[in-house]
TIGUVEX-245807 format. One record per residue (C-alpha): x, y, z; residue in one letter; residue number from 1. Coordinates in nm, 3 decimals. Example, Ala and Ser with C-alpha at 12.3 -4.5 7.8 and 13.67 -1.06 7.14 Angstrom:
<recs>
{{1.230,-0.450,0.780},"A",1} {{1.367,-0.106,0.714},"S",2} 
</recs>
This chain:
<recs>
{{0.320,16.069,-7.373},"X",1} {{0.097,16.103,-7.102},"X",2} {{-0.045,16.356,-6.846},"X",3} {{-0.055,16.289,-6.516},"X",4} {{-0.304,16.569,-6.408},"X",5} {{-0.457,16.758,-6.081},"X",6} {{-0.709,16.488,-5.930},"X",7} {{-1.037,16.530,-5.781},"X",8} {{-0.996,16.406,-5.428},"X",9} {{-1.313,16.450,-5.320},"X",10} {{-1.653,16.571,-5.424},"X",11} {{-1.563,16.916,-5.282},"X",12} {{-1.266,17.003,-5.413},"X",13} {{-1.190,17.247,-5.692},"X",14} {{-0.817,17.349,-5.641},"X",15} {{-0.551,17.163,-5.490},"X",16} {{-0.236,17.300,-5.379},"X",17} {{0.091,17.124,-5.514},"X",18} {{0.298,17.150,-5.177},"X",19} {{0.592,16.940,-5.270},"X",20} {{0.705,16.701,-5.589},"X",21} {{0.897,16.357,-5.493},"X",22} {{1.009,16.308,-5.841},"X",23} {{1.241,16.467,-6.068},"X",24} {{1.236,16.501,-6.448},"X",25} {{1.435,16.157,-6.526},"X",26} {{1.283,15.970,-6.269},"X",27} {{1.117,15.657,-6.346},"X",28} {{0.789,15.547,-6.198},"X",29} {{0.524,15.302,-6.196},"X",30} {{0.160,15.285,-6.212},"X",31} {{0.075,15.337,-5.785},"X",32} {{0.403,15.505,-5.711},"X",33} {{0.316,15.824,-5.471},"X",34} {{0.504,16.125,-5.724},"X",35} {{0.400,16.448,-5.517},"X",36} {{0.193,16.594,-5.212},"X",37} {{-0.159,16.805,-5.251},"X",38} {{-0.261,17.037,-4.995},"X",39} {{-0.688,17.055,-4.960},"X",40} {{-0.885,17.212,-4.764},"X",41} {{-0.868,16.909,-4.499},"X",42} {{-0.553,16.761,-4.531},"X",43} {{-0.213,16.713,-4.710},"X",44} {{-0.240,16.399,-4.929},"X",45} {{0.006,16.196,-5.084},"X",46} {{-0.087,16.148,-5.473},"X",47} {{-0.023,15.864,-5.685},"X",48} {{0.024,15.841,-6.094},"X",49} {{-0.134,15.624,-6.307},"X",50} {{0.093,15.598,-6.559},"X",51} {{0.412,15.373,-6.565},"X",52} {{0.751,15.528,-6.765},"X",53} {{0.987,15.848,-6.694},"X",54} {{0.904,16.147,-6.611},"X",55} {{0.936,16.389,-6.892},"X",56} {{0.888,16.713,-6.709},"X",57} {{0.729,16.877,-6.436},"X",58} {{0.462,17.160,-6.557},"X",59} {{0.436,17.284,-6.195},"X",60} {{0.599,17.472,-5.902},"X",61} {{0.581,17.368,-5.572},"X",62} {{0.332,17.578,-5.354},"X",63} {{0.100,17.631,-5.672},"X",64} {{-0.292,17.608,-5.625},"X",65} {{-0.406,17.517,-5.987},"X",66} {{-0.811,17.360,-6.101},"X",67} {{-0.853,16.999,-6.070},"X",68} {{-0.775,16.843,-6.386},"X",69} {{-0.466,17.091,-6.478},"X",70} {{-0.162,16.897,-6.604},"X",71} {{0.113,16.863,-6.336},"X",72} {{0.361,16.672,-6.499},"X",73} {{0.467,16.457,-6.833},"X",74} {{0.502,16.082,-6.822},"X",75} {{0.674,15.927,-7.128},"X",76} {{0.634,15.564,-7.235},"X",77} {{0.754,15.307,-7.001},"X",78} {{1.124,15.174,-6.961},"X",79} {{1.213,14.865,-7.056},"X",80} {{1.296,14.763,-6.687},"X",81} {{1.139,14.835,-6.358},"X",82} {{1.262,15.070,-6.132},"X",83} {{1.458,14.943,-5.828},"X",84} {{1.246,15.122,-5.614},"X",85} {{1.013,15.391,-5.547},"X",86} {{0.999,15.777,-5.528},"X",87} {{0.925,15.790,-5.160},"X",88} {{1.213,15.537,-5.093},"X",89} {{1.460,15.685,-5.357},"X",90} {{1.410,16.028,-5.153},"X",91} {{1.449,15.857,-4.826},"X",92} {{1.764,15.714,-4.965},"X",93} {{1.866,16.072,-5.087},"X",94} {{1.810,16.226,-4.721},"X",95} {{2.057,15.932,-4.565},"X",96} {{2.295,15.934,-4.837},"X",97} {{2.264,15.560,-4.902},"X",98} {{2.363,15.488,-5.270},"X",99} {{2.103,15.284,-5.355},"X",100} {{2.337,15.112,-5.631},"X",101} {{2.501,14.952,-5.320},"X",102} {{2.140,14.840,-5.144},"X",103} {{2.044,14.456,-5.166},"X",104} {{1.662,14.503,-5.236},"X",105} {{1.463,14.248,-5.045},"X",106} {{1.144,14.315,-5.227},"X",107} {{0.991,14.162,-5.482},"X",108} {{1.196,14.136,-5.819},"X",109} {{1.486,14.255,-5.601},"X",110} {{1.268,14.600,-5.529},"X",111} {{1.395,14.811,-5.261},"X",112} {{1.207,14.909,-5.014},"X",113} {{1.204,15.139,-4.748},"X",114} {{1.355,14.887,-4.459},"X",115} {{1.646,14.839,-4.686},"X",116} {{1.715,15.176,-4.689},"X",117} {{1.681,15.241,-4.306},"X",118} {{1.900,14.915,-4.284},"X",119} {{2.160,15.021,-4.481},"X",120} {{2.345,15.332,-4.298},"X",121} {{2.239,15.552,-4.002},"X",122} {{2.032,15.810,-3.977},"X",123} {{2.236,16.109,-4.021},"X",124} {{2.322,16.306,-3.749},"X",125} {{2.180,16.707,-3.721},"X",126} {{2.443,16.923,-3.824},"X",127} {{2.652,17.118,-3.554},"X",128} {{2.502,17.444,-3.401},"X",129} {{2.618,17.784,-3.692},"X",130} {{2.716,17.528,-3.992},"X",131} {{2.500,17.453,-4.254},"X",132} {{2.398,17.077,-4.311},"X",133} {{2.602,16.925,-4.578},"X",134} {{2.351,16.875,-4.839},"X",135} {{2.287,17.256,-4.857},"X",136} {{2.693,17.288,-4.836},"X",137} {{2.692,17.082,-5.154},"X",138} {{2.406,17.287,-5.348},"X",139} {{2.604,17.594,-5.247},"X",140} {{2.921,17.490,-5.380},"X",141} {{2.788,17.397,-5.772},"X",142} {{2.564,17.705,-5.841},"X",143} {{2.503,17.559,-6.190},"X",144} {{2.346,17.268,-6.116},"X",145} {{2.198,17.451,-5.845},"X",146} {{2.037,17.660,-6.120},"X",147} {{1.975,17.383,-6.366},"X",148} {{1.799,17.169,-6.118},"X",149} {{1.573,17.455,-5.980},"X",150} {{1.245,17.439,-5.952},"X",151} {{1.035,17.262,-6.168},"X",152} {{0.909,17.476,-6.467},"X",153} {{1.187,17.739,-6.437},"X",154} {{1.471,17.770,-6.697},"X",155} {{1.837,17.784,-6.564},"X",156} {{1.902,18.128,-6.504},"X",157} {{2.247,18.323,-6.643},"X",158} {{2.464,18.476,-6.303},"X",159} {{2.308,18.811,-6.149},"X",160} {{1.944,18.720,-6.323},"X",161} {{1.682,18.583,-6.072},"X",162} {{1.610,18.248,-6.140},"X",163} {{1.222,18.303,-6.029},"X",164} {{1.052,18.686,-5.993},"X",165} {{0.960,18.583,-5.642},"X",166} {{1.257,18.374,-5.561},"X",167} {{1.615,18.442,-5.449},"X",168} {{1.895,18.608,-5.684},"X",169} {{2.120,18.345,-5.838},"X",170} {{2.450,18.290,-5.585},"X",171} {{2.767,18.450,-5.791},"X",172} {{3.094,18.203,-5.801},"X",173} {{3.393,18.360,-5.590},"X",174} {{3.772,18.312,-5.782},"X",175} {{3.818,17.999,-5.540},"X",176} {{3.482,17.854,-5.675},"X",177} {{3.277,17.848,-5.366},"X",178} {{2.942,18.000,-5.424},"X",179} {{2.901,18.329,-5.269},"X",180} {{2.546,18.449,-5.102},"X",181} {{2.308,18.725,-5.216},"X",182} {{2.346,19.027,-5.009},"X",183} {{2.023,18.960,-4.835},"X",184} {{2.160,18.666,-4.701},"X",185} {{2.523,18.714,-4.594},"X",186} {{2.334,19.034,-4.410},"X",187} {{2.096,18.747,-4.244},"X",188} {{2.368,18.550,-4.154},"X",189} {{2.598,18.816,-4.014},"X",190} {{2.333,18.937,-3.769},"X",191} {{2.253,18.590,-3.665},"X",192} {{2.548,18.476,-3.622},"X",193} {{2.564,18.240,-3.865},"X",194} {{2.228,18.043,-3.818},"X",195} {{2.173,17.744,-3.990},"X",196} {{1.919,17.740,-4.279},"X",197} {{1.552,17.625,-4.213},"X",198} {{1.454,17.277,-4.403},"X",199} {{1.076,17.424,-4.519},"X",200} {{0.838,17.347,-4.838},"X",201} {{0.837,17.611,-5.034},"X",202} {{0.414,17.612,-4.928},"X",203} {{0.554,17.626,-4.529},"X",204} {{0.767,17.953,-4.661},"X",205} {{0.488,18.115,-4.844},"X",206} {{0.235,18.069,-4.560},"X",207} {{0.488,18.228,-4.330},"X",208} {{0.580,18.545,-4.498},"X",209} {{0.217,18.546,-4.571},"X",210} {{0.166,18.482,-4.192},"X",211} {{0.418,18.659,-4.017},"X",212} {{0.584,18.357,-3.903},"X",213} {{0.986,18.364,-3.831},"X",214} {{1.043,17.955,-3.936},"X",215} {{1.356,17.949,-3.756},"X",216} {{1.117,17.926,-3.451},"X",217} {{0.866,17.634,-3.601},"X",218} {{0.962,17.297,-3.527},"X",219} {{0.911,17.098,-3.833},"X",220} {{0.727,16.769,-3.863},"X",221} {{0.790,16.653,-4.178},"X",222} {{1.074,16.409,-4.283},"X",223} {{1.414,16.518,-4.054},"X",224} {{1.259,16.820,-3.930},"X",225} {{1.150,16.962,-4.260},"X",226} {{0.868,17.246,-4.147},"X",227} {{0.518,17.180,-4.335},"X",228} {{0.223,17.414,-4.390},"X",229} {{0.087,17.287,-4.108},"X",230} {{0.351,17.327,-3.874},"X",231} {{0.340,17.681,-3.960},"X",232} {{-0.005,17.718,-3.918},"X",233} {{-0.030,17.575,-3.567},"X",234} {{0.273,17.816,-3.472},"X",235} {{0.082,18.144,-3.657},"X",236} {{-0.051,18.424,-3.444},"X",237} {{-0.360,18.335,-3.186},"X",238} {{-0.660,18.301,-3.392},"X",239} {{-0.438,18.134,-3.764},"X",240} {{-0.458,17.815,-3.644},"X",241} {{-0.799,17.806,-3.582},"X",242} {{-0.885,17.997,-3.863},"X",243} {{-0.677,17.757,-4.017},"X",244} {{-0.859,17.436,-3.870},"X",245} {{-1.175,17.643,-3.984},"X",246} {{-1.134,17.569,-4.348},"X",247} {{-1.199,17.178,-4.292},"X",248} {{-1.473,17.261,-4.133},"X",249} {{-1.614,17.509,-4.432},"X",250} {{-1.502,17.273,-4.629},"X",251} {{-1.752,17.027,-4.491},"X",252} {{-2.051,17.287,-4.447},"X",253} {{-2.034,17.325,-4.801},"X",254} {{-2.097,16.971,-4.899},"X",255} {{-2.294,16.903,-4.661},"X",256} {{-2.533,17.196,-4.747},"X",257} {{-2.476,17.078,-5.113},"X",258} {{-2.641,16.734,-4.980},"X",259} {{-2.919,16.862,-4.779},"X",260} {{-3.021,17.145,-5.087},"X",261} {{-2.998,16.881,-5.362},"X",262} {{-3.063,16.495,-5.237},"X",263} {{-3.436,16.416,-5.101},"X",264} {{-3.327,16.216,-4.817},"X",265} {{-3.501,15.903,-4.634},"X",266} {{-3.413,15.743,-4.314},"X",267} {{-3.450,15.372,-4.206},"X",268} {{-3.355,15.271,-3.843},"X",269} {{-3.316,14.866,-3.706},"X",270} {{-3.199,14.697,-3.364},"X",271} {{-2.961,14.444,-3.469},"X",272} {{-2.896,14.145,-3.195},"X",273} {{-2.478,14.127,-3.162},"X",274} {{-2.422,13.840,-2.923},"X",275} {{-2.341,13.552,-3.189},"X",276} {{-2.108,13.853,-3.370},"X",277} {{-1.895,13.910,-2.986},"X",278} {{-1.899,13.561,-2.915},"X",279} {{-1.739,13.486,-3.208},"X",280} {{-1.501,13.816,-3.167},"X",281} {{-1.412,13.688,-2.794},"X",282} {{-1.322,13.337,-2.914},"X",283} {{-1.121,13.452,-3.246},"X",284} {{-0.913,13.746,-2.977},"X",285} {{-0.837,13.421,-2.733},"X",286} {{-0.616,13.316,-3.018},"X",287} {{-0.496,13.645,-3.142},"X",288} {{-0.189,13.851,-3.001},"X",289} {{-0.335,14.211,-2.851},"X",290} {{-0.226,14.429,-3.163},"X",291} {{-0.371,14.224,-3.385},"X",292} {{-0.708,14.143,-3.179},"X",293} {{-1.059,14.237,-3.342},"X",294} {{-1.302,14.543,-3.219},"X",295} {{-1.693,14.558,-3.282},"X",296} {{-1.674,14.794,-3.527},"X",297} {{-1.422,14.607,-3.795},"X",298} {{-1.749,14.307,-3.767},"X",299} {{-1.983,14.569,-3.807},"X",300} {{-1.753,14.742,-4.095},"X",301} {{-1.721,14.387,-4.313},"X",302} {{-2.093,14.285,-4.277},"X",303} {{-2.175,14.690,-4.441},"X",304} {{-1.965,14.641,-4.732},"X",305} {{-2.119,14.256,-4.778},"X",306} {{-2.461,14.438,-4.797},"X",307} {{-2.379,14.672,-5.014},"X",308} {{-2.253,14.408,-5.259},"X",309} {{-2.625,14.239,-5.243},"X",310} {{-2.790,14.543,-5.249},"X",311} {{-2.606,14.716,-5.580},"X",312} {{-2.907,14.976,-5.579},"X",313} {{-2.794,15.202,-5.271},"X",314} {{-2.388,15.108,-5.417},"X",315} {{-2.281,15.342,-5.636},"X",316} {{-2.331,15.768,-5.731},"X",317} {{-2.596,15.953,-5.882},"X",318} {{-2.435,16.161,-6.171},"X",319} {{-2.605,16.347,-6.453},"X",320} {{-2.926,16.254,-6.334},"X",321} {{-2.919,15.904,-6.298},"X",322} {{-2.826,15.621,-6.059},"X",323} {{-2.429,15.507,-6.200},"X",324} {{-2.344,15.144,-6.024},"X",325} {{-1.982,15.138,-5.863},"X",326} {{-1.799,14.783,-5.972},"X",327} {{-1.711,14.706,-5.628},"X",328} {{-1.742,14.829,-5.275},"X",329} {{-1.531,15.129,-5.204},"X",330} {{-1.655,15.147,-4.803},"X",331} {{-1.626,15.545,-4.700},"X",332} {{-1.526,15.583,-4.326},"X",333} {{-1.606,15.896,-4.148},"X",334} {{-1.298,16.047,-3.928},"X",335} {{-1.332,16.353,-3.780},"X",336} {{-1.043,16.596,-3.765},"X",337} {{-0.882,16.683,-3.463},"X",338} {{-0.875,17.053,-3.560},"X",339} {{-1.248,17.058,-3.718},"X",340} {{-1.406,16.879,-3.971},"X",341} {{-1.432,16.512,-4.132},"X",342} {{-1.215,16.332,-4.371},"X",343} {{-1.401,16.008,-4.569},"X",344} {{-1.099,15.783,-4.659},"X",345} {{-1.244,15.467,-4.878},"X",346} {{-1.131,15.062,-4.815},"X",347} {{-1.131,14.984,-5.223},"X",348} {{-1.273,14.558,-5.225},"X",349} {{-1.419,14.601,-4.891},"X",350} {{-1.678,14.314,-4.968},"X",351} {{-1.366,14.093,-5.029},"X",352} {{-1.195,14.174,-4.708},"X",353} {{-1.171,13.954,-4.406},"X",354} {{-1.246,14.055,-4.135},"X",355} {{-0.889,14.111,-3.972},"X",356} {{-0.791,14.277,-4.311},"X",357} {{-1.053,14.528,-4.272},"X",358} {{-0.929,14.614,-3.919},"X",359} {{-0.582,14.612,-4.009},"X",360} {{-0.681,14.894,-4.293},"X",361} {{-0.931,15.050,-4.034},"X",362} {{-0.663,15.142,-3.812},"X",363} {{-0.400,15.303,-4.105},"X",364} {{-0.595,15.483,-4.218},"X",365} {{-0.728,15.658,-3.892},"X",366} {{-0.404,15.741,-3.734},"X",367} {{-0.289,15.853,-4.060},"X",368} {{-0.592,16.096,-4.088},"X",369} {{-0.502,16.183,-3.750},"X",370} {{-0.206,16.214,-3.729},"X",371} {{0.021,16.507,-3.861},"X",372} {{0.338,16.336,-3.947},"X",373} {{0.139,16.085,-4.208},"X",374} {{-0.092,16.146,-4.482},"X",375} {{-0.362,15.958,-4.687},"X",376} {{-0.296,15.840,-5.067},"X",377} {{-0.518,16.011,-5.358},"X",378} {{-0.652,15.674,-5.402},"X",379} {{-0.776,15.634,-5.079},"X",380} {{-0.935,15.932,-5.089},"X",381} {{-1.145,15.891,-5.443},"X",382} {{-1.553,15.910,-5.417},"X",383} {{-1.662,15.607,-5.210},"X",384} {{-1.950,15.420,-5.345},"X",385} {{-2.107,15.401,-4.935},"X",386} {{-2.041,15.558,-4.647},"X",387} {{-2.062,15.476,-4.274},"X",388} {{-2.065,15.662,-3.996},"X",389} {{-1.979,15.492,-3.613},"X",390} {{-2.030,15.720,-3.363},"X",391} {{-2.034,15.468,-3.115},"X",392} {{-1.707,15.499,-2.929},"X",393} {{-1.883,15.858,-2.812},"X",394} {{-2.125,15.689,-2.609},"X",395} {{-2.464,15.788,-2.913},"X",396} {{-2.725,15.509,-2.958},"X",397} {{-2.791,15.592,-3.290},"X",398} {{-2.739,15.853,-3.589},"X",399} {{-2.877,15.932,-3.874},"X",400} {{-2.639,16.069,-4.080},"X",401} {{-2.634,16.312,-4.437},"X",402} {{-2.527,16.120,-4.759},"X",403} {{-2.211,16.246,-4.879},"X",404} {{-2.274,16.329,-5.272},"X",405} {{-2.245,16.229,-5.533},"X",406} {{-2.340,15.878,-5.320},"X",407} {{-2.679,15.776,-5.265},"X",408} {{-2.642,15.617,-4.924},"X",409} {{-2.458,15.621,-4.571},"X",410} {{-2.480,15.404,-4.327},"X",411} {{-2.507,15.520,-3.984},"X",412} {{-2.403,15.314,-3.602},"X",413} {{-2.430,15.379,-3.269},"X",414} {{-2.299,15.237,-2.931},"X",415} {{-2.351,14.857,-2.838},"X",416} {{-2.578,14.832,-2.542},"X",417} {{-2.761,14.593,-2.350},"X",418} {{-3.143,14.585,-2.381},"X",419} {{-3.397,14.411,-2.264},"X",420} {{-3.464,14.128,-2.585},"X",421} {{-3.734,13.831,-2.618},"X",422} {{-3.600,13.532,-2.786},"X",423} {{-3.807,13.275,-2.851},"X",424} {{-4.066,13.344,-2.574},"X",425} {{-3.826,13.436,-2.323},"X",426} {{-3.697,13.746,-2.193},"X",427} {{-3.325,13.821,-2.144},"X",428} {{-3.089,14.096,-2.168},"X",429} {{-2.847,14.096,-2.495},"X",430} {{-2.608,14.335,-2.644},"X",431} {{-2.774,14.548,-2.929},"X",432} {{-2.692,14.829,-3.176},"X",433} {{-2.924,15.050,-3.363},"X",434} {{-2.820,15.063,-3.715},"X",435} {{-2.964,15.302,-3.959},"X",436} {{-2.954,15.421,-4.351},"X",437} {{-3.010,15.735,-4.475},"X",438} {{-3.062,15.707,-4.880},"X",439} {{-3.167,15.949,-5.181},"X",440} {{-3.486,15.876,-5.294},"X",441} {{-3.413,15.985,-5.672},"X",442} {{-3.203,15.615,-5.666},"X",443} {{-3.376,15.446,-5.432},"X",444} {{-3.719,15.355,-5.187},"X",445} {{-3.761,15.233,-4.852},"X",446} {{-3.801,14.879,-4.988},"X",447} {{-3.481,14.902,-5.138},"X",448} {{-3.336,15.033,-4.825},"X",449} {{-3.472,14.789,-4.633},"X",450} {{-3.328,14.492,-4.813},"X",451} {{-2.955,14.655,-4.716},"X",452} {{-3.071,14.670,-4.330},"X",453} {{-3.179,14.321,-4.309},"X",454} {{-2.877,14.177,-4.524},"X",455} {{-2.669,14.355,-4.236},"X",456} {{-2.869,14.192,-3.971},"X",457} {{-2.805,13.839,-4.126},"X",458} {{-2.476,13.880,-4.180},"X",459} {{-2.435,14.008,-3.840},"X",460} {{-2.600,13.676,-3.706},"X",461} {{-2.332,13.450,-3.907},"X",462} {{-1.978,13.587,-3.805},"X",463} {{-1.814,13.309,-3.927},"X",464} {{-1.925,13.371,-4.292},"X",465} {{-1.738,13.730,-4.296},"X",466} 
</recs>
């Protein structure tokens, strides 16, 4: 039997917050399948297990902040056969009240995926204004279950004993079998008027009693209007939210001060020629529809993770006092937050990637960094083995940046611009960006460094070999 633990999704992180489970005890999963959501300090992220088989039990309530490396759930051997489908897509089919028994899957091994689920009934309509939504109508009505099925970690309770020492009193059964409220809530619902319950996490309820937040008021983000920790964040009092937003950005000071106290840092800095790289972009976009045409930044992307492949030196993480090799390229993208702070998702195989692969990935991950309705995997997030920086969309010619740890190296960009070049005796103007590495000198020297800058430059002059 097998753990499937707390995981370290960054080098800053201690604690995680468990803000919602997608699986059940019972459920079968597979090695990849996304099995719960962790809150950090920057972001919800959507975590994967590693294990294949069925989940045993689950050692954790929702809205718990436990150490990385503290066991979350119990994965038994696998089952003979696959799943059908996935957690995400077995909850999606649970919200739409598809019976997934009846779904052709069009995946592959006759896997169902998500568009088969969508595709198989409408979306389900918001429940009239003063009557509960039917899902919560059928909890009500089988208390037992109700109880049985609680939250993870908590035994069924026996009728008038609270099933949790912070959570609500166990609902009585009336003579006609109908589950009757606590007192606390019949009084809610008398005064207002019979208002409908609030979808929530149970992190988004904390965080509002803790915050003084009435949810009824929050409009919810998450999956049909379920309100998320965030939502109730950006609807505390003045000053929450930016407090709030604040904690990315501490989040960040701290490693960053980490980097600066413990890594002797060196800095190398070279103009790299891009007109054979845009000529080649211009000519591959004639051919290409618009959502699927190239940008600078996905050439200059590739041709760092092809250079960090030659140059395995600067490619890897300095732990335990020494210099530890990755395998392969895991290419670390800064994103800065919108509220505050950075987020460094990784493209795992970025030295294999085309070049159109790499944008494709490029521009996931972004929005979904971005954007508060989607959230980055745990493996996405895992210590990349480099690091680059672009800051030229915001108009800077060059930056040196501050190595992440436990890396050893970060590549920095800056904004393509036309400057004054002599090529072979002659003067002319040609597009140009500075690119520069900042490196730890404990792994490596400016020789070493240099080798990574001019492997960029080459590449850079032979588009068509990335």
């Amino acid at each position: 039997m097998a753990e499937f633990t707390m995981p370290s999704l960054g080098a800053d992180m201690d604690e995680g917050t468990l803000s919602q489970w997608l699986v059940h005890p019972g459920d079968h999963v597979t090695r990849g399948d996304v099995v719960a959501v962790v809150e950090t300090d920057k972001s919800a992220i959507e975590v994967e297990c590693f294990e294949s088989g069925t989940v045993d039990g689950l050692l954790v309530d929702e809205g718990a902040t436990v150490p990385v490396g503290t066991p979350l759930a119990r994965i038994t051997a696998p089952a003979e056969e696959p799943p059908p489908t996935t957690p995400l897509v077995r909850r999606l089919a649970e919200d739409r009240h598809v019976d997934l028994a009846a779904v052709h899957g069009s995946g592959p091994g006759g896997r169902i995926t998500r568009t088969d689920v969508e595709n198989a009934g409408p979306r389900p309509s918001p429940p009239p204004a003063g009557k509960p939504a039917a899902r919560l109508e059928q909890a009500d009505a089988n208390p037992d279950r109700r109880q049985a099925g609680g939250r993870p970690g908590t035994p069924p309770a026996a009728v008038g004993v609270p099933r949790h020492p912070n959570g609500p009193a166990p609902r009585r059964t009336t003579g006609s079998g109908h589950a009757e409220p606590p007192a606390a809530a019949t009084k809610s619902r008398r005064s207002t008027g019979g208002a409908k319950r609030v979808h929530a996490s149970p992190l988004a309820r904390r965080l509002a009693g803790e915050l003084g937040v009435d949810l009824a008021g929050v409009a919810g983000t998450g999956r049909d209007g379920t309100v998320r920790a965030e939502d109730v964040r950006t609807a505390a009092a003045p000053g929450t939210s930016r407090r709030a937003a604040g904690t990315a950005r501490e989040a960040t000071a701290r490693l960053m001060s980490r980097s600066k106290r413990e890594i002797p840092h060196f800095y190398l800095s070279t103009t790299v020629d891009m007109t054979a790289a845009l000529d080649w972009m211009h000519a591959r976009n004639r051919d290409l529809p618009l959502s699927a045409r190239l940008v600078p930044a996905a050439l200059m992307l590739t041709a760092v993770a092809r250079a960090a492949g030659e140059v395995p030196e600067l490619n890897g993480h300095w732990v335990d006092g020494a210099f530890a090799p990755a395998p392969d390229v895991r290419l670390g993208v800064v994103v800065s937050l919108r509220g505050g702070g950075l987020v460094v998702p990784a493209l795992a195989h970025a030295d294999t990637l085309a070049v159109a692969e790499v944008m494709a990935r490029l521009k996931d991950v972004v929005t979904r960094a971005r954007d508060a309705r989607g959230r980055l995997r745990s493996s996405e997030t895992a210590d990349p083995s480099i690091t680059v920086t672009n800051l030229g969309d915001q108009g800077v010619e060059a930056v040196f940046g501050v190595v992440y740890p436990p890396q050893v190296a970060l590549v920095g960009l800056g904004r393509i611009t036309e400057r004054p070049v002599a090529v072979d005796g002659l003067l002319g103007v040609r597009p140009t960006v500075t690119a520069t590495l900042s490196a730890d000198h404990r792994a490596a020297d400016g020789a070493t460094g240099a080798r990574l800058l001019t492997a960029l430059d080459r590449l850079l002059q032979q588009p068509e070999e990335l």
